[in-house]
SESEVO-889052 format. One line per 5 residues: number of its first residue (from 1); their letters; for each residue x, y, z of N, C-alpha, C. Coordinates in Angstrom, 1 decimal, m for minus. Each point is the difference from the previous one (the first is absolute). Example, Ala and Ser with C-alpha at 12.3 -4.5 7.8 and 13.67 -1.06 7.14 Angstrom:
// SESEVO-889052
1	AS	13.2 m5.7 7.8 m0.9 1.2 0.0 0.9 1.2 0.0 ~ m0.4 1.1 m0.7 0.9 1.1 0.0 m0.8 1.1 0.8
END
This chain:
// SESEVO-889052
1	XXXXX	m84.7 25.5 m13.9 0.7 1.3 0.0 0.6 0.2 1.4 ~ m0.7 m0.4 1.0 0.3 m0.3 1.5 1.8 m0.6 m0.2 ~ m0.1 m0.9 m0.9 1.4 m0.5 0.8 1.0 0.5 m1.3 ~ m0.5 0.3 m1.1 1.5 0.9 m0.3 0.0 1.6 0.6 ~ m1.1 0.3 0.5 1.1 1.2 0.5 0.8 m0.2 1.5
6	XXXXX	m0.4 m1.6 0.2 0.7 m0.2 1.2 1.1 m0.1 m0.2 ~ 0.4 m0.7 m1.0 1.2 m0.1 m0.7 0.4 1.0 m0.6 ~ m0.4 1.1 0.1 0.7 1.6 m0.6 0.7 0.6 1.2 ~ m1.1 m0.4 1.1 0.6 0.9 1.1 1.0 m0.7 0.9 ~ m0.2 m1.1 0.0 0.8 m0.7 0.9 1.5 0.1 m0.6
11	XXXXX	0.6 0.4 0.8 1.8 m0.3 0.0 0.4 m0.1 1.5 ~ 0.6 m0.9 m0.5 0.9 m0.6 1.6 0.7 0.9 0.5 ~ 0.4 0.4 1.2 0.5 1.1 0.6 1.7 m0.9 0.5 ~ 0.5 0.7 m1.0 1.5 0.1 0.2 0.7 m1.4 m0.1 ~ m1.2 m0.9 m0.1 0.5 m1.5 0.1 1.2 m0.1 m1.3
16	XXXXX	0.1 1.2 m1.2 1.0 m0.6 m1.0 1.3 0.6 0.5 ~ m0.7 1.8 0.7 1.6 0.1 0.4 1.0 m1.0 1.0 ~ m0.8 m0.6 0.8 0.7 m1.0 0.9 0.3 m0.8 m0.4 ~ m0.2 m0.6 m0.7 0.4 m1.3 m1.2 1.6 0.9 m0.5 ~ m0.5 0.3 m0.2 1.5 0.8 m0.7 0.9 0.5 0.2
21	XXXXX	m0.1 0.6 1.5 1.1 m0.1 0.7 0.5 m1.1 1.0 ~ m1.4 m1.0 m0.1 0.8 m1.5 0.6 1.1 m0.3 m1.0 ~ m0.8 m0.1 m1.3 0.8 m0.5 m1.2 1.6 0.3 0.0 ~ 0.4 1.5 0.4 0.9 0.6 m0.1 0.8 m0.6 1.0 ~ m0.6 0.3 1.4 0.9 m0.7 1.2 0.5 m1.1 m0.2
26	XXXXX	m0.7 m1.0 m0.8 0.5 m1.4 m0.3 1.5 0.2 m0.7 ~ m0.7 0.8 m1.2 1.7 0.1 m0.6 0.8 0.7 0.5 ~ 0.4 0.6 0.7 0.9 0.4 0.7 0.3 m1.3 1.1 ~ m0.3 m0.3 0.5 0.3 m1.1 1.1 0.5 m1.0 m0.9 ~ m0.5 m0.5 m1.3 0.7 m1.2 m1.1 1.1 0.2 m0.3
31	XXXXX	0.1 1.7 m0.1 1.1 0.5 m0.4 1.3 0.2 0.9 ~ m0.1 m0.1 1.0 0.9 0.2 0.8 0.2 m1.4 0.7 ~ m1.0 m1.0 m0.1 0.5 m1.4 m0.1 0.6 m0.9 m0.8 ~ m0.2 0.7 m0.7 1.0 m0.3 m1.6 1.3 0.5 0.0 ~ 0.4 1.0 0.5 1.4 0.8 m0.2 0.6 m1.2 1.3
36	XXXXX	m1.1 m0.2 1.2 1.0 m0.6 0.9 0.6 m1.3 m0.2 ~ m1.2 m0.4 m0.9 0.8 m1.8 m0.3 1.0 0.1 m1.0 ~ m0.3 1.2 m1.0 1.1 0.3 m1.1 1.2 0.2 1.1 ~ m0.2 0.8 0.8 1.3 0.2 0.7 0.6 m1.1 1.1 ~ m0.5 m0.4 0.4 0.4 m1.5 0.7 m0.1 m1.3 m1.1
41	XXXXX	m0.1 0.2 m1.1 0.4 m1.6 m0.8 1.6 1.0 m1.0 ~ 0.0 1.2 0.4 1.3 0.8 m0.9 1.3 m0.3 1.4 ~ m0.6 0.1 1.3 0.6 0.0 1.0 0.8 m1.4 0.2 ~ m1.1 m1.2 m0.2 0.6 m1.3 m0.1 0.6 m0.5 m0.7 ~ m0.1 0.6 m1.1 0.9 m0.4 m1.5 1.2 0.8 0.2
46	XXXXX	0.4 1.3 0.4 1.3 0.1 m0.4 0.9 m0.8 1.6 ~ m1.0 0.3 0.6 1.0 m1.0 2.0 0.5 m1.3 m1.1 ~ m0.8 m0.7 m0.9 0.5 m1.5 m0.1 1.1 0.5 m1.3 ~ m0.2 0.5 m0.7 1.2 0.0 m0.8 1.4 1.1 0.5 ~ m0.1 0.5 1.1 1.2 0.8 0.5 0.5 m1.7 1.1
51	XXXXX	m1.0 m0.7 0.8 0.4 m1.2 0.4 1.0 m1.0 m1.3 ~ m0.6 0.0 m1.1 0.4 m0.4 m1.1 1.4 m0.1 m0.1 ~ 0.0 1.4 m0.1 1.7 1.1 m0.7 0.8 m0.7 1.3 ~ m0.2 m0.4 1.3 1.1 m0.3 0.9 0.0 m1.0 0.0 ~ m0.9 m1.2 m0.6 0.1 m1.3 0.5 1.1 m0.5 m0.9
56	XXXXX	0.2 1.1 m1.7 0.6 m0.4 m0.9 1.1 0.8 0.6 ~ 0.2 1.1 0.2 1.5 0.1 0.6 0.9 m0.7 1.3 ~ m0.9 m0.9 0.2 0.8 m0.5 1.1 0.4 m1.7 m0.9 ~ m1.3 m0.2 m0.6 0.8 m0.8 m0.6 1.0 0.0 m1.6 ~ 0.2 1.1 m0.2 1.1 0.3 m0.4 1.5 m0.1 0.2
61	XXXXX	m0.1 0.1 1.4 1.1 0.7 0.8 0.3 m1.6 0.2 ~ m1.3 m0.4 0.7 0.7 m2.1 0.1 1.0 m0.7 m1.0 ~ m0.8 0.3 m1.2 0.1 m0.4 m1.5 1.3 0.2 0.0 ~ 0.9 1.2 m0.1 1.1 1.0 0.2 0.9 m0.8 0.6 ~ m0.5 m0.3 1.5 1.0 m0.7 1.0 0.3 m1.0 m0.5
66	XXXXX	m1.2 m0.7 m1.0 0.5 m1.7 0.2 1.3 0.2 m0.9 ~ m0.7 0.8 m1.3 1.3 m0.3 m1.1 1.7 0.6 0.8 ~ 0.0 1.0 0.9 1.0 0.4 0.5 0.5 m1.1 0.7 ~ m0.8 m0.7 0.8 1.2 m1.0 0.8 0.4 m1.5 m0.6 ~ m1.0 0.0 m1.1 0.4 m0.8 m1.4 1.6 0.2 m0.5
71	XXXXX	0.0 1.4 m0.2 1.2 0.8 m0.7 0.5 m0.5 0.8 ~ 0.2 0.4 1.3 1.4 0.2 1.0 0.5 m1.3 m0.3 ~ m1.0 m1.4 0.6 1.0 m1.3 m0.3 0.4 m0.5 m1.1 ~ m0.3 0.6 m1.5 0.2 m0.2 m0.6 1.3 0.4 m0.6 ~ 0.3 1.2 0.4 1.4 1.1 0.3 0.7 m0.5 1.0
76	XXXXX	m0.2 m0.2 0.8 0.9 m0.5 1.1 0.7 m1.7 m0.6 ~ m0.9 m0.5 m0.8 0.2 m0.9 m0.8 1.3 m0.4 m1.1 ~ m0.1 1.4 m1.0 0.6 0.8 m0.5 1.2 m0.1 0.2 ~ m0.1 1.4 1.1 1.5 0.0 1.1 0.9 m1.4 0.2 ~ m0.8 m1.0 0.7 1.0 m1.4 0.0 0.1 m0.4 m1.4
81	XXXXX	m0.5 0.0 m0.7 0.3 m0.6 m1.3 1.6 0.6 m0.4 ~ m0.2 1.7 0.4 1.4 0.4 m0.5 1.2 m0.4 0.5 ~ 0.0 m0.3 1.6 0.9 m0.6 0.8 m0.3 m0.3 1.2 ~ 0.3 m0.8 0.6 m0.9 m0.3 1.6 1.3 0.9 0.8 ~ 1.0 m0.5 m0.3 1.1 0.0 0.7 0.2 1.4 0.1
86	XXXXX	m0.2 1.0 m1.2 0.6 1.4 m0.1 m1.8 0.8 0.2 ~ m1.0 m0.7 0.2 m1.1 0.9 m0.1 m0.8 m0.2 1.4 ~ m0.3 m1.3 m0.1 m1.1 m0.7 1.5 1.1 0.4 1.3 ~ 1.1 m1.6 0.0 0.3 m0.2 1.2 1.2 1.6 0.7 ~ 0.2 0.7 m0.8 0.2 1.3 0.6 m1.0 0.6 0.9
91	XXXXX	m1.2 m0.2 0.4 m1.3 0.5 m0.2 m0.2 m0.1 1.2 ~ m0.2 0.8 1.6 0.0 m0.1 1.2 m1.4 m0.8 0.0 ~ 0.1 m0.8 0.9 m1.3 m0.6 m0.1 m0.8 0.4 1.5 ~ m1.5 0.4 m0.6 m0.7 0.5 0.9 m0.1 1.7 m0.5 ~ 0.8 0.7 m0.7 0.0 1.2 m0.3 m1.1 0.4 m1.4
96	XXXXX	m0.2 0.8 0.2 m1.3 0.6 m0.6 0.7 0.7 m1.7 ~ m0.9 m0.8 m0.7 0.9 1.0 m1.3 m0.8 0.0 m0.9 ~ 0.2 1.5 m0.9 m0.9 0.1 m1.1 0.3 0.3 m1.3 ~ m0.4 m0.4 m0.8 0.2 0.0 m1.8 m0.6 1.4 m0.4 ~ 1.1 m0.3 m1.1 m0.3 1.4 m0.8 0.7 m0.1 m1.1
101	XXXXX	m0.3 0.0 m1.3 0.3 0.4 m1.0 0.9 0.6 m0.8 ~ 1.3 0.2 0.1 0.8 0.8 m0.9 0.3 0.0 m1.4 ~ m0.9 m0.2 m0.6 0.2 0.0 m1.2 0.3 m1.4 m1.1 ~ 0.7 m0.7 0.4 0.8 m1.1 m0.4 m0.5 m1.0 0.7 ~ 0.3 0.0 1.6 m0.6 m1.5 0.3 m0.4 0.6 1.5
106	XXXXX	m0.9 m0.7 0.9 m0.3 m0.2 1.4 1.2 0.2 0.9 ~ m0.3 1.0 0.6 1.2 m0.2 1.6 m1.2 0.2 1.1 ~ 0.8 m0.7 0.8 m0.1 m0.6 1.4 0.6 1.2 1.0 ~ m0.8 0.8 0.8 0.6 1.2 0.8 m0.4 0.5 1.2 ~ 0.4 0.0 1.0 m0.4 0.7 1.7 m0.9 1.1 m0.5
111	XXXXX	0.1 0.3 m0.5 m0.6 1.6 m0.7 m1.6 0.1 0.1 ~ m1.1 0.0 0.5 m1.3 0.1 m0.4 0.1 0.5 m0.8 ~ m1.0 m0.7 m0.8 m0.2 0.4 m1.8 m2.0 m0.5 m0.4 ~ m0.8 0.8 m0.2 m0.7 0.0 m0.5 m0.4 m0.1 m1.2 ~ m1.2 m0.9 0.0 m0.2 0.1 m1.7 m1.6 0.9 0.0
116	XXXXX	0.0 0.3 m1.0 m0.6 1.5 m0.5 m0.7 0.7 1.0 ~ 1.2 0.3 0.7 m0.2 1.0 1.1 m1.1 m0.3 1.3 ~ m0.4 m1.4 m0.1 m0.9 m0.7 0.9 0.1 m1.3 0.3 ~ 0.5 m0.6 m0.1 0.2 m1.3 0.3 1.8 0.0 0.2 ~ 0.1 m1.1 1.7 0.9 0.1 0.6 0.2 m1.7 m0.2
121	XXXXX	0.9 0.1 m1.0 0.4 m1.8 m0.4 1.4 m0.2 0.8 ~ 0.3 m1.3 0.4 1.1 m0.2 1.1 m0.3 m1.4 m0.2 ~ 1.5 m0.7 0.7 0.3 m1.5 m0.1 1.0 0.1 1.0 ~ m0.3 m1.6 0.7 1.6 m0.9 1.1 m0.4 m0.5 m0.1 ~ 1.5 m0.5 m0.1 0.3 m1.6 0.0 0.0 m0.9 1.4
126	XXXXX	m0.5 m1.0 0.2 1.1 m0.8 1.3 0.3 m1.5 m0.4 ~ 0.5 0.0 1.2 0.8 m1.7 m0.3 m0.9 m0.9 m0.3 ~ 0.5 m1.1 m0.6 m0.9 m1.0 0.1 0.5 m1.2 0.9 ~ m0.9 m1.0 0.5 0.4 m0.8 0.7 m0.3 m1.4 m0.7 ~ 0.5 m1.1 0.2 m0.4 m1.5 m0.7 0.2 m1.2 1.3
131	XXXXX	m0.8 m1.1 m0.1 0.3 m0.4 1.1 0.0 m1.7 m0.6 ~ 0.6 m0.6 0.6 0.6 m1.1 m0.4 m0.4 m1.1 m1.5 ~ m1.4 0.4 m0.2 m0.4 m0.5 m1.6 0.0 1.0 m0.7 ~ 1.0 1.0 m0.2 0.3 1.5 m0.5 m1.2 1.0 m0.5 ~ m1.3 m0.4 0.3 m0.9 0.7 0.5 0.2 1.4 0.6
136	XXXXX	m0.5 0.8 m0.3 m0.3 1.4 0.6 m0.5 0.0 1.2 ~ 0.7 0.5 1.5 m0.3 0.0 0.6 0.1 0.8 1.4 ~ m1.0 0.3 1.1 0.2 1.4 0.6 1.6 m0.1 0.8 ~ 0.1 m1.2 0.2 1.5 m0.3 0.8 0.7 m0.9 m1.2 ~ 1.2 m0.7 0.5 0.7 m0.5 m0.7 1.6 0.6 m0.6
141	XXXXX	0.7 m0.8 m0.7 0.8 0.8 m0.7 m0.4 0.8 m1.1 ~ 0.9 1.6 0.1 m0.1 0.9 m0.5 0.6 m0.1 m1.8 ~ m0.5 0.5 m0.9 m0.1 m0.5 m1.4 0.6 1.4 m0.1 ~ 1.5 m0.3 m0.7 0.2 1.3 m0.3 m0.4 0.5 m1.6 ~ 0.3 m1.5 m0.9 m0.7 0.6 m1.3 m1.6 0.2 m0.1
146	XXXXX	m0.7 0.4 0.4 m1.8 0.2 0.1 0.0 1.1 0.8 ~ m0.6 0.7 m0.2 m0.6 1.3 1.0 m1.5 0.4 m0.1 ~ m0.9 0.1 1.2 m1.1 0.3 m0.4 m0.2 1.7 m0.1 ~ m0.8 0.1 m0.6 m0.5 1.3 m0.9 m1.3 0.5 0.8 ~ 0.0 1.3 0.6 m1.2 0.5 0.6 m0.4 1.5 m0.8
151	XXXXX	m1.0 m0.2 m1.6 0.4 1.0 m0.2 m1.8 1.1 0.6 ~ 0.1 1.3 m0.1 m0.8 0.6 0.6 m0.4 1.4 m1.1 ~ m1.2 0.3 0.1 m0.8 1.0 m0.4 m0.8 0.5 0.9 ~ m0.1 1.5 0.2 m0.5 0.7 0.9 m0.8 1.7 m0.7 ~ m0.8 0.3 0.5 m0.5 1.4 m0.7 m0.5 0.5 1.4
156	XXXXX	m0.7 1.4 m0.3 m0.3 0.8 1.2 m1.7 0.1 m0.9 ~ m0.5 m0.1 1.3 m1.9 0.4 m0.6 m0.5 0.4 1.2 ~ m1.0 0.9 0.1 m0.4 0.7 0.5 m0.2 m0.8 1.3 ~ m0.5 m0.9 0.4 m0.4 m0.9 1.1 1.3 m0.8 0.5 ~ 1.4 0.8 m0.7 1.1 m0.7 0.9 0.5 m0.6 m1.4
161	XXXXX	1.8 m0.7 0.5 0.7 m0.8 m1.3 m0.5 m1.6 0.0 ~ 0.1 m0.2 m1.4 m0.5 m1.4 m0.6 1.2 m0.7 m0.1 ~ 0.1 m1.4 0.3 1.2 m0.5 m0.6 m0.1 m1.2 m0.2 ~ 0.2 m0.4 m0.9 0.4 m1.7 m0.4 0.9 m0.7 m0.2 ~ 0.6 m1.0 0.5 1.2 m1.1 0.0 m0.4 m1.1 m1.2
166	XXXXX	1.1 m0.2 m0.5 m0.2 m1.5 m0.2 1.4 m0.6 m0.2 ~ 0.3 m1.3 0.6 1.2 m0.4 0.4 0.7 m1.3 m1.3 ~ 1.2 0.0 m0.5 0.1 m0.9 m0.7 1.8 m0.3 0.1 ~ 0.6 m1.6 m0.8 1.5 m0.1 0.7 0.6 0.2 m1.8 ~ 1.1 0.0 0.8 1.0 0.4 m1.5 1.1 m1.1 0.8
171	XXXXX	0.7 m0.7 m1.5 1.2 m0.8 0.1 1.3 0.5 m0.5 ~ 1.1 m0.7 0.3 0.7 0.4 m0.8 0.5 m0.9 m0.9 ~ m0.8 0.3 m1.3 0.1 m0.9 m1.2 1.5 m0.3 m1.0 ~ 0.2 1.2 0.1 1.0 0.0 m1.1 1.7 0.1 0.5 ~ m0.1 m0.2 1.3 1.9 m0.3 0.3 m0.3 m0.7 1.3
END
C-alpha cells in the first residue's frame, strides 16, 4: 500500500510544463529555419533563371547579327548581279553604306538606316589587289573587276555597342 500511494502522490514538479515549452521553442526555431532556406533556395532559383533570360537574349541578338551580315553579302551580291558597272563600280570605295528596303528591291544609301529600330547594318567596299600569280594580295596590281566587302552589324547594350564584321569579295561576273 506503501508504494501506491507513493505513486498517488508523487507528481513531478513542472517537469511536463518544461518539456513543453522546450517542445514549442523547437518549433519555432524549425520554423523560421525553414522559411530561411525556403527563402534562400526561392532566392537562388529566380538569380539563375533571370541569369538565364540574358544569356538567351544576348544570344539572340548574336543569332540576329549572324543572319544580318549573311543578308548584307548576299544583297550586296544581288546588287552586282544587276550591274557592276551601273551599281558597284559607281560606289566610293571606303565609304560607309546602308541597305534598306523599298519595297521592290535593296538600295545601297549614305543614309543610316536601321533594322527594327536596333541594329545598325552597314557595308564598304575596297580595292582589291593581285600580285603576279593573280592571287589576292595586300600589295600588287589593283583589280578593278573584284572588290572586297566589309560588311558590319552593330547594336547598343547596356555595357556599351556590340559589333561584328565579316569580310567577303564580289566579282564582276556578268560584263
Amino acid at each position: 500500500m506503501m508504494i501506491s500511494n507513493f505513486f498517488k502522490t508523487y507528481q513531478p514538479r513542472r517537469a511536463h510544463s518544461s518539456v513543453k515549452s522546450l517542445a514549442t521553442g523547437l518549433t519555432i526555431v524549425e520554423v523560421v529555419l525553414a522559411a530561411s532556406i525556403v527563402s534562400l533556395l526561392f532566392a537562388s532559383v529566380s538569380m539563375y533563371f533571370e541569369r538565364a533570360l540574358i544569356v538567351n537574349r544576348r544570344t539572340t541578338q548574336y543569332i540576329q547579327s549572324a543572319f544580318l551580315l549573311e543578308e548584307t553579302v548576299e544583297v550586296v551580291k544581288g546588287i552586282r548581279d544587276a550591274g557592276w558597272a551601273a551599281n558597284i563600280a559607281p560606289m566610293t570605295l571606303g565609304t560607309t553604306y546602308y541597305l534598306y528596303w523599298n519595297g521592290a528591291l535593296w538600295v545601297a544609301t549614305t543614309t543610316e538606316y536601321q533594322v527594327e529600330n536596333y541594329y545598325n547594318r552597314s557595308f564598304t567596299l575596297s580595292s582589291v589587289n593581285r600580285d603576279a600569280s593573280d592571287n589576292i594580295a595586300p600589295s600588287g596590281t589593283n583589280d578593278a573587276g573584284t572588290r572586297k566587302i566589309t560588311a558590319t552589324v552593330s547594336w547598343h547594350q547596356r555595357s556599351g555597342t556590340t559589333t561584328r564584321q565579316v569580310e567577303a569579295y564580289i566579282a564582276n561576273l556578268f560584263e
